[in-house]
N, C-alpha and C positions, 0 to 999 in steps of 0.2 A: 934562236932555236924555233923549231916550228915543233907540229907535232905528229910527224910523221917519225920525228927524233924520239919521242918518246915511245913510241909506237917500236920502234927498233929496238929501244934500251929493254922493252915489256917483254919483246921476240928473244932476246939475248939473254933475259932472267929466267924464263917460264918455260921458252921451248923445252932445251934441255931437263927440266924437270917433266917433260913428258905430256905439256901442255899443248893443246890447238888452238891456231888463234881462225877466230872469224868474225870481222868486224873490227866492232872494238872488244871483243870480248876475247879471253884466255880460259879454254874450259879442260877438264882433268875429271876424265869419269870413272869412278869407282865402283864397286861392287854395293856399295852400303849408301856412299856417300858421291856427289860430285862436289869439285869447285868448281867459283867461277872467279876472274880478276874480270872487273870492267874500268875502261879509264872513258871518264864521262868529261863533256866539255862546260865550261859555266856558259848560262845562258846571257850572261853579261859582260863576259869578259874575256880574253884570250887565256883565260886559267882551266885547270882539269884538275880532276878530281881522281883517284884511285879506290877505288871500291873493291871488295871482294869477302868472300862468304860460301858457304856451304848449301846445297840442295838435297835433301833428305828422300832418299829413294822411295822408303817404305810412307812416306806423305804425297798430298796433293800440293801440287804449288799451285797455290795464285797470287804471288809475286815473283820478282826476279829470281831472290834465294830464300830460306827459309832463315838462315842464317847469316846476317851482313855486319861488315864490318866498312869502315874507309880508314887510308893511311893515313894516321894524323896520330898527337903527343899528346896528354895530359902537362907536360909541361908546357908552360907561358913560348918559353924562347925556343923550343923546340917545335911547338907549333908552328910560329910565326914565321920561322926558316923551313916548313916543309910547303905552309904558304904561299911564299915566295920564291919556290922552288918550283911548283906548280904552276906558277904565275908569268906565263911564259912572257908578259910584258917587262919583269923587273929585270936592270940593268946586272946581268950575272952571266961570266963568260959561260959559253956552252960548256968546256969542258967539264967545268969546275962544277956547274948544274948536274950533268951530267954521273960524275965522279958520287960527289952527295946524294943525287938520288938514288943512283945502284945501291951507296952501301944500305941507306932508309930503305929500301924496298925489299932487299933482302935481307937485312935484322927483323923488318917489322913483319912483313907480309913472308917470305920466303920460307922462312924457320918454320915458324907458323902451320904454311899450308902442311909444309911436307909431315911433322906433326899430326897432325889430323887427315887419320885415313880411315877409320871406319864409327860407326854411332858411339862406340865406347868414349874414344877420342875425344868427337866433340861434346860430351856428355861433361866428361870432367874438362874440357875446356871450359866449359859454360860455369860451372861447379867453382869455378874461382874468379871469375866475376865479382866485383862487388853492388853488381846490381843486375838485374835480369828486364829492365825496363823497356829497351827496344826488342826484345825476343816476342815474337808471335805469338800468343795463347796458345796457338794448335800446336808446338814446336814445343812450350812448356807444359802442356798434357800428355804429349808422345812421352818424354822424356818423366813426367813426374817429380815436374819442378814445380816449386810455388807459383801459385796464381799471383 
């Protein structure tokens, strides 16, 4: 599989949600809110990465979003198979890669975006977190979240 394959699979999940792709990025702009999906490459390996996150209208950005996430588990063995699902060197037919990845992409990330579409949204997304660690300071002072 290469990843031009993935690139397709991003096209087939995202467009029809109303998504543009350029690059490697998938961007969805909103009146309040934009997303973004970015599928990033490791810098050590034939692996990538899925990333994606919100960009808050009413802020300044000085990074990619205000708001990031990557597709990845809290469980051990659900990790380690998203992994190597990304890891486009392990021995895993393409389909079967493929198949598994749609449905991860779209339980983890898909539900998700479509979920969150304006500040309220991701407000009480945030709101159920069990930790606010990687969130920006400027992102928890809009919002009036704990420091």
């Amino acid at each position: 599989m290469e990843k031009k394959d993935l690139i397709k699979l991003l096209d087939e999940i995202f467009v029809p949600l109303g998504f543009k792709r350029k690059g490697n990025n998938w961007v969805l702009n909103g009146g309040e809110l934009s997303k973004l999906i970015n599928l990033q490459k490791s810098n050590y390996s034939n692996a990538f990465y899925i990333n994606y996150g919100y960009i808050i209208k009413g802020l300044d950005l000085t990074t990619t979003t205000h708001v990031e996430n990557r597709l990845a588990s809290t469980k051990k063995e659900e990790q380690k198979r998203i992994t190597d699902l990304l890891d486009l060197e392990t021995e895993i037919p393409t389909d079967q890669r493929l198949a598994e990845l749609k449905k991860l992409i779209t339980d983890k990330i898909a539900v998700q975006m479509q979920s969150v579409n304006i500040e309220a949204d991701l407000l009480k997304d945030l709101k159920k977190r069990s930790h606010l660690n990687n969130i920006p300071l400027v992102v928890k002072q809009y919002f009036n979240l704990p420091e």
